[in-house]
C-alpha positions in Angstrom: 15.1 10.1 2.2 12.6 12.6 0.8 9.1 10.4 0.1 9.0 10.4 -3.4 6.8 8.4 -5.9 8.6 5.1 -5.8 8.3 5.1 -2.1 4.6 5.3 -2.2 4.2 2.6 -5.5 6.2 -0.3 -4.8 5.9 -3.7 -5.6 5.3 -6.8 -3.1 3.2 -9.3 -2.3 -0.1 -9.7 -0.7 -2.3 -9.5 1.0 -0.9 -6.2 3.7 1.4 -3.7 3.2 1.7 -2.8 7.1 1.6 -6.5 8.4 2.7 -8.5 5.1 5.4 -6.2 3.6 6.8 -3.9 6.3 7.5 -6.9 8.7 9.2 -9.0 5.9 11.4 -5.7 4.8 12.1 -5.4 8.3 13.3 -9.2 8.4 15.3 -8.5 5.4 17.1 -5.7 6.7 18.2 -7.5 10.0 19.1 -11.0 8.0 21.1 -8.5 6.0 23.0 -7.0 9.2 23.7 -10.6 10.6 24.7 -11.6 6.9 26.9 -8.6 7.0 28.0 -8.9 10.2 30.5 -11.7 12.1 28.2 -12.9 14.2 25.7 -14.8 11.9 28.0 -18.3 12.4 27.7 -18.1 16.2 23.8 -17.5 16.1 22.3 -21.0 17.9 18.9 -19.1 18.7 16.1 -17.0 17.6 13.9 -15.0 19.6 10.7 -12.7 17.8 8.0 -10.4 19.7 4.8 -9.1 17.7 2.9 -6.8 19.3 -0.1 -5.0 18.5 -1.6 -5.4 15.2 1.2 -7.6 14.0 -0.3 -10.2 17.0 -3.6 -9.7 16.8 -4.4 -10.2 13.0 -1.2 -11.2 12.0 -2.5 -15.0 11.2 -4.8 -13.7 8.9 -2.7 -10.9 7.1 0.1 -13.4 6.5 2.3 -11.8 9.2 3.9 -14.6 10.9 5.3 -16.1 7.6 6.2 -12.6 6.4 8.4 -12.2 8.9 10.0 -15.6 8.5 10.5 -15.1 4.6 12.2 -12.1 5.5 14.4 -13.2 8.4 15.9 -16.2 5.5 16.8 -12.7 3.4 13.5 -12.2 1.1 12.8 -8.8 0.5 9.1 -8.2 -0.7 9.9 -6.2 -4.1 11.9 -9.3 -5.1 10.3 -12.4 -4.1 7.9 -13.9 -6.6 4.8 -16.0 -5.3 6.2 -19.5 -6.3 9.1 -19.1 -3.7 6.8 -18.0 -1.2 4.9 -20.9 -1.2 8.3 -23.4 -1.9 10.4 -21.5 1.0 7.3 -21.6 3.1 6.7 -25.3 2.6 10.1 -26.3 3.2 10.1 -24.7 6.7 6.3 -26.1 7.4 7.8 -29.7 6.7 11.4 -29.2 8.2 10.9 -26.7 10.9 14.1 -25.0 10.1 14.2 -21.5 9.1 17.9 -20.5 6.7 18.8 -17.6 8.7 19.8 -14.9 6.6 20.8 -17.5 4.0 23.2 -18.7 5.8 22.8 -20.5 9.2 20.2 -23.3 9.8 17.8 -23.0 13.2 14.9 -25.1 14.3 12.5 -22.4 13.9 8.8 -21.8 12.7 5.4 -20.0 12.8 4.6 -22.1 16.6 8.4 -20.1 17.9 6.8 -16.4 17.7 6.1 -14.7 20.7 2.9 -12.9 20.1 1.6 -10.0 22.6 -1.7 -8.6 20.8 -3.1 -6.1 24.1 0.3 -4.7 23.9 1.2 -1.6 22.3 5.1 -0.3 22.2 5.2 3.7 22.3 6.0 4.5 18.8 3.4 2.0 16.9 0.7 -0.3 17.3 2.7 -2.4 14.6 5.6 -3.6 16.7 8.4 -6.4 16.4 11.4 -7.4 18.0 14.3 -9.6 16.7 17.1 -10.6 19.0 19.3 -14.1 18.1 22.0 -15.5 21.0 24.7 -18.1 21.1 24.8 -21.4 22.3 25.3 -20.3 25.8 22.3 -17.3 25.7 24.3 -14.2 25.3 22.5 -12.0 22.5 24.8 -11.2 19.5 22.4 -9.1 18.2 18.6 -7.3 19.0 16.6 -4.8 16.9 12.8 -3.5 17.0 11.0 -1.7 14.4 7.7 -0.8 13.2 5.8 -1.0 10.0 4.0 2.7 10.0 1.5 1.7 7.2 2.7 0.9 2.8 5.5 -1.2 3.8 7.8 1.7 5.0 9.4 0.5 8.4 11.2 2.5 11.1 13.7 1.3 13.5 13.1 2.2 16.9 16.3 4.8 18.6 16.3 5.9 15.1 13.2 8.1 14.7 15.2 11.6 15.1 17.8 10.4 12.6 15.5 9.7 10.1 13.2 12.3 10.5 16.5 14.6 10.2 17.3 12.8 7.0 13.8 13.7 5.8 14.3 17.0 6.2 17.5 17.1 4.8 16.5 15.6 1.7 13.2 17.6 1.4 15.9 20.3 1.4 17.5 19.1 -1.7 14.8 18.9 -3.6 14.3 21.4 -6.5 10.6 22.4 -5.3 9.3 20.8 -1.9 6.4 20.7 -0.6 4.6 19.6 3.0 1.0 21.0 2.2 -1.1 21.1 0.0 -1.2 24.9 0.0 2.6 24.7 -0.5 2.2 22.4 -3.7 -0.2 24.6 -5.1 2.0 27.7 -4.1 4.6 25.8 -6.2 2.1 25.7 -9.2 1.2 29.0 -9.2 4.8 30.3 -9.0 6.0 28.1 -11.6 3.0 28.3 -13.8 3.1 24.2 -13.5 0.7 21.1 -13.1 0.9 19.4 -10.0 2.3 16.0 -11.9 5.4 18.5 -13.2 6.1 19.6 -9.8 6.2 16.2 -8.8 8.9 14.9 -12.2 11.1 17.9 -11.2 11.5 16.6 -7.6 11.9 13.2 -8.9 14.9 14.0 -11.4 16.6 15.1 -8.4 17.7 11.6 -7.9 16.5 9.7 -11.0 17.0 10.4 -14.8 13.7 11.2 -17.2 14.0 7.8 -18.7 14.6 6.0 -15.3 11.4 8.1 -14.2 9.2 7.0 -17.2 10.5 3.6 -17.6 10.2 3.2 -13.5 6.6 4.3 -13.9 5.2 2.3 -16.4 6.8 -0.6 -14.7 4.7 0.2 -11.7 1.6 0.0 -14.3 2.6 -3.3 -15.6 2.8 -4.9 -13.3 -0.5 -3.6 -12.3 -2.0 -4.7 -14.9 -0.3 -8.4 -14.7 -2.0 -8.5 -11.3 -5.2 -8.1 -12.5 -4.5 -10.9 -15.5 -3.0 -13.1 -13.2 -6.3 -12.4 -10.7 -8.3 -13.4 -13.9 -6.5 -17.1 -14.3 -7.9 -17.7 -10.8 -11.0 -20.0 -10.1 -13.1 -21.0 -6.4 -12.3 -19.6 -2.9 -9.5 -17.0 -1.7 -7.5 -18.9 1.2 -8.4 -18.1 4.7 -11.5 -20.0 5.6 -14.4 -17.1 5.1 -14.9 -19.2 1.6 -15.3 -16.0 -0.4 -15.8 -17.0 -3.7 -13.6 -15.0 -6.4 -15.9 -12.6 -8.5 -13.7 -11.5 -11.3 -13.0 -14.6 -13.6 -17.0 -14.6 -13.8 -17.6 -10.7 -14.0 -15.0 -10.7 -16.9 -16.7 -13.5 -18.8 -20.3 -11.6 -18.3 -19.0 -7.9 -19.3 -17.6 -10.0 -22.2 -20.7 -10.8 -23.6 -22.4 -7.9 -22.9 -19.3 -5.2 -23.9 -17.8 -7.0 -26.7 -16.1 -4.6 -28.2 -15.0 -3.2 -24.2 -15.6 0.2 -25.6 -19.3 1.1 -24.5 -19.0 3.9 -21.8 -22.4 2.6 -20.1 -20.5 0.2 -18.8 -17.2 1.8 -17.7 -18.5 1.4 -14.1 -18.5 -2.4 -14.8 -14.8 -2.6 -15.5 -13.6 -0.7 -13.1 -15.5 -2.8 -10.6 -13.9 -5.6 -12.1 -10.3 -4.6 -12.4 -10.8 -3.2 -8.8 -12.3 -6.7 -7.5 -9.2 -8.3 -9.2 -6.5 -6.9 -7.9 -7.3 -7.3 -4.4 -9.0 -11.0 -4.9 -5.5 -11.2 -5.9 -3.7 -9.5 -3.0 -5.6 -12.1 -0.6 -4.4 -14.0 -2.1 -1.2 -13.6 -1.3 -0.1 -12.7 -5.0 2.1 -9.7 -6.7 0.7 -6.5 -6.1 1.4 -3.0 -5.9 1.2 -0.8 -2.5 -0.8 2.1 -4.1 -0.1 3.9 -1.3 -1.0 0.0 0.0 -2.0 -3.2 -0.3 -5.3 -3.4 1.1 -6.4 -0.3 -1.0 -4.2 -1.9 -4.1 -7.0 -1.8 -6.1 -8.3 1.4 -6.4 -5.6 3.2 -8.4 -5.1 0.7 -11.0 -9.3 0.9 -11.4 -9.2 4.8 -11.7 -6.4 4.6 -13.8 -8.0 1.9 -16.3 -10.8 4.4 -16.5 -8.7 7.4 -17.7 -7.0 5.1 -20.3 -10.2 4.0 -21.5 -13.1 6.4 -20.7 -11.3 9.9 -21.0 -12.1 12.0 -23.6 -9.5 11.9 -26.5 -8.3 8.4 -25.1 -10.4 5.8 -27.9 -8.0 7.6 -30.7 -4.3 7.7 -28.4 -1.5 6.4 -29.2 0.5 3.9 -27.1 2.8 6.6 -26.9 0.2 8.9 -25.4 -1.3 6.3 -23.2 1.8 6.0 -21.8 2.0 9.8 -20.9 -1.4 9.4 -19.2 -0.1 6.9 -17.1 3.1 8.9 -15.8 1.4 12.1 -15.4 -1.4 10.1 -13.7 1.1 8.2 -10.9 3.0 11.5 -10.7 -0.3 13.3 -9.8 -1.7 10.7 -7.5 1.8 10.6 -5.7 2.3 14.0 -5.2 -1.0 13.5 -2.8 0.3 10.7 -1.5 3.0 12.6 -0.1 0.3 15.1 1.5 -0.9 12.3 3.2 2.4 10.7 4.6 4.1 14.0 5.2 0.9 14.8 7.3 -0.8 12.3 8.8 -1.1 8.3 7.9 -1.6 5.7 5.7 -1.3 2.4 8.2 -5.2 1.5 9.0 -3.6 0.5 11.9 -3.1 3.7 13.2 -5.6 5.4 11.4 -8.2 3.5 10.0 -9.3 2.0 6.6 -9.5 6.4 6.1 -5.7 6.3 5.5 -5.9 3.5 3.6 -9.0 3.1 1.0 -9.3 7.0 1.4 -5.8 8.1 1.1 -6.1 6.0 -2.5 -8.9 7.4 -3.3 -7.9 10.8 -3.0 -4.5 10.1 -4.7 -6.6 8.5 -7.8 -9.2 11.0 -7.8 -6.2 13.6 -7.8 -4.6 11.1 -10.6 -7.8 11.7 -12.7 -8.4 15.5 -12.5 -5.2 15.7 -13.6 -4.7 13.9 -16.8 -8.4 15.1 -17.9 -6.7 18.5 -17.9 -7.9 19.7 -14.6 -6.3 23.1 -13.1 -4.0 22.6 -9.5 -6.9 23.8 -8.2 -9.3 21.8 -9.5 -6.8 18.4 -8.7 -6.5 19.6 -5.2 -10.4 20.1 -5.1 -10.8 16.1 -6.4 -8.2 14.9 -3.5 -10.2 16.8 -1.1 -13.9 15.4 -1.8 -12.4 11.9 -2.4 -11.2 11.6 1.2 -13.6 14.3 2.7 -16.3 11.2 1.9 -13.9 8.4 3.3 -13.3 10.7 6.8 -14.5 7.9 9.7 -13.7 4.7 7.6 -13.2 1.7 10.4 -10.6 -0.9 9.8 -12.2 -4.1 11.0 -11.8 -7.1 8.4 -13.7 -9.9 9.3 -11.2 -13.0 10.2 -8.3 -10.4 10.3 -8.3 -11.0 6.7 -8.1 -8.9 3.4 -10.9 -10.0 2.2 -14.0 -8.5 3.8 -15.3 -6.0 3.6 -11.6 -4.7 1.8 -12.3 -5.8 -1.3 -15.6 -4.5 -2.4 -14.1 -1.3 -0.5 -12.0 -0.7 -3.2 -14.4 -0.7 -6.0 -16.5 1.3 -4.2 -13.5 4.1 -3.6 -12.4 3.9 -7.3 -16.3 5.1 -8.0 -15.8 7.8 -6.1 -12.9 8.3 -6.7 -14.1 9.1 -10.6 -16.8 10.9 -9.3 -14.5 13.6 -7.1 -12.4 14.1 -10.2 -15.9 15.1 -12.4 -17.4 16.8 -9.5 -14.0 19.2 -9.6 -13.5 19.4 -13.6 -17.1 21.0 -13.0 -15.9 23.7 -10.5 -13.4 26.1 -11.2 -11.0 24.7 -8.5 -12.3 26.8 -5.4 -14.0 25.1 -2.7 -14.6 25.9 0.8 -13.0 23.0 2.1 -9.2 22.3 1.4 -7.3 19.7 1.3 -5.1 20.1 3.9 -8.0 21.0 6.1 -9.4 17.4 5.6 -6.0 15.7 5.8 -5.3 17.1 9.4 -9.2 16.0 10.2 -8.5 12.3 9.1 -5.5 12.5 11.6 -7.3 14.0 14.0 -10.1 11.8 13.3 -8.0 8.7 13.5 -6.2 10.0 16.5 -9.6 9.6 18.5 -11.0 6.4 16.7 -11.5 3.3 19.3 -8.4 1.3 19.0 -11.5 -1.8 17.9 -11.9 -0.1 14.7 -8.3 0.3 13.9 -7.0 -3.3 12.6 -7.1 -4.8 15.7 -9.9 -7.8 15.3 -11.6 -6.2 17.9 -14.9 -4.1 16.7 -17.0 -3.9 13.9 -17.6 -6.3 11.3 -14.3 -8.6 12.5 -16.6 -9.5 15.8 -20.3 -8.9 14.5 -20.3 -11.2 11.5 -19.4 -15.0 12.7 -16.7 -15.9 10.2 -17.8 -19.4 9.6 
């Protein structure tokens, strides 16, 4: 299908979209072909390959038992964190793994097969599932790979699905691959970039299923970051990084009472940025935005605009509401740029197609609803990432903790500041957006594999984690 704004926003849990979410939908889908299939009952064996990423910092990314939750028939969107920790708990203490739901193995974390200098041709962030009968014979095999925000593809099926793309893009009422072709769009139609984006969307979903879909996605959003603030002492993992947000809240607090004093809008975004991604490592309900390790960033920028904006202290609910779907609408429409064009897995690209993807998207987010031109949105996507280009990916322990979480308050900043920069311009620049997008491939393209979510370079093997 067409990648469309629900693609890029979904809900799952912490603390990686690539190595946490893509390799438990992938489980889900083959549990749901053995469920769905005759041969589940005769399945007497497991067999699972990671390779790559998925090996190499899978431990700390919450891989292993990802894969496991998914494989017993958990997909991400659906599973809350309480059955995480029961279903994982039950297998720790039985070591027997529910198949699909329906067929008991002795299986756990210890069974994986786990090739980390191994890269298959399609993606650093490989797996392979194959089960057999009692007497060996495989009943059924599959490999796919989670290409960054929890989207998965099955390997044989690249062409198929890249036809389907196509197809669909074809469907849709006004598509767009680059930037110059959404702004071409804009100019024809005398639209905003978030419009072009609703009409493409209502070419599968109603208005109301749009809306309603929408402010879900903030919701839960903003549960995330309440649920963040509940939380006292350490994220899990063993670095012993203290949580930040419970004690930042109860300072600005004092300080902001009345949390309506724009000198300290930076303040809360920090916060609500730290939050969600204290949250995500810890393993907790999150949204990709476009994923999990840059969670944070969007919700941030978007707490700004329903706060700090001009107009915004005398809104309605009503209007805030329209902020917020003109905002996600906005934000994904660059999202698209980014996956039509180049990445968003840090595996493949670096934390650039992560953290700077977001940034771009929320800076885009921003321009938008503060009434910006096309041109002056696509100018606020462009310096957002133009000043994330280069970004390593190389989180100390393997885990979502360092340095991804200051990362994202820091992105969210700029972020805000793209979008003011370009509300001050009149929307040309000398650098486009699509320009920059094909650099951060490019860019990515030629990055040491150390710096790309492997464990291998940077801060993961300069700082000792203990």
């Amino acid at each position: 299908m067409a990648v469309g704004v629900f693609d890029l926003f979904t809900v799952g849990i912490g603390p990686s979209s690539s190595h946490t979410v893509g390799p438990m939908r992938a489980g889900a889908v083959f549990a749901r072909e053995l469920r769905e299939s005759d041969v589940l009952g005769s399945v007497a064996s497991l067999r699972v390959d990671l390779y790559g990423s998925l090996a190499a910092t899978g431990k700390g990314h919450g891989t292993f038992t990802a894969v496991l939750l998914g494989l017993e028939g958990f997909d991400p969107e659906e599973i809350l964190p309480d059955q995480v920790e029961e279903r994982l708990a039950s297998i720790a203490e039985t070591g027997k793994l529910n198949l699909a739901g329906g067929q008991l193995l002795e299986y756990a974390v210890e069974d994986m097969i786990l090739h980390p200098l191994t890269v298959l041709p399609r993606h650093t962030n490989g797996m392979k599932f194959a089960v057999a009968d009692a007497v060996g014979n495989v009943l059924r095999e599959a490999t796919f790979f989670s290409v960054g925000g929890g989207f998965i593809v099955r390997e044989g099926e690249e062409d198929a699905a890249r036809a389907e793309l196509e197809e669909t893009k074809a469907e849709l009422p006004l598509p767009f691959r680059t930037a110059a072709e959404l702004l071409g769009r804009c100019s024809s139609k005398g639209l905003g970039i978030s419009d072009i984006m609703f009409i493409n969307e209502r070419a599968s979903r109603s208005e109301e299923e749009i809306r309603e879909g929408l402010l879900h996605i903030w919701h839960v959003m903003e549960a995330c970051v309440e649920t963040s603030l509940k939380r006292e002492g350490v994220l899990p993992g063993g670095l012993k990084v203290r949580r930040r947000a419970p004690d930042w809240l109860e300072r600005l607090l004092k300080e902001d009472k009345d949390r309506n004093d724009p000198k300290y809008w930076q303040e809360w975004v920090n916060l609500i940025a730290l939050a969600v991604n204290e949250e995500n490592a810890t393993g907790g309900r999150v949204v990709t935005a476009p994923t999990n390790g840059a969670a944070g960033i969007i919700p941030a920028v978007l707490y700004y605009a329903l706060n700090y904006a001009p107009g915004m202290d005398q809104a309605s609910q009503s209007d805030k509401d329209d902020v917020v779907v003109k905002f996600l609408l906005a934000a994904g429409a660059v999202g698209v740029l980014y996956k039509e064009q180049a990445s968003i897995s840090g595996a493949e690209v670096g934390c650039q197609g992560e953290v700077g993807s977001a940034s771009s998207m929320a800076a885009a987010g921003l321009a938008e609803v503060m009434g910006g031109t096309p041109g002056q949105v696509e100018n606020a996507a462009e310096i957002a990432m133009e000043h994330n280009l280069g970004l390593t990916c190389d989180p100390i322990g393997g885990l979502v903790q360092i340095p991804c979480i200051e990362r994202n308050a820091i992105a969210a900043a700029k972020a805000i500041n793209a979008a003011k920069m370009a509300l001050w311009g009149d929307g040309t620049h000398r650098v486009s957006l699509d320009e920059v997008i094909v650099t951060m491939r490019e860019t990515g393209k030629d990055m040491s594999s150390k710096y790309k979510e492997t464990a291998m370079g940077g801060l993961a093997v300069n700082v000792v984690e203990c």
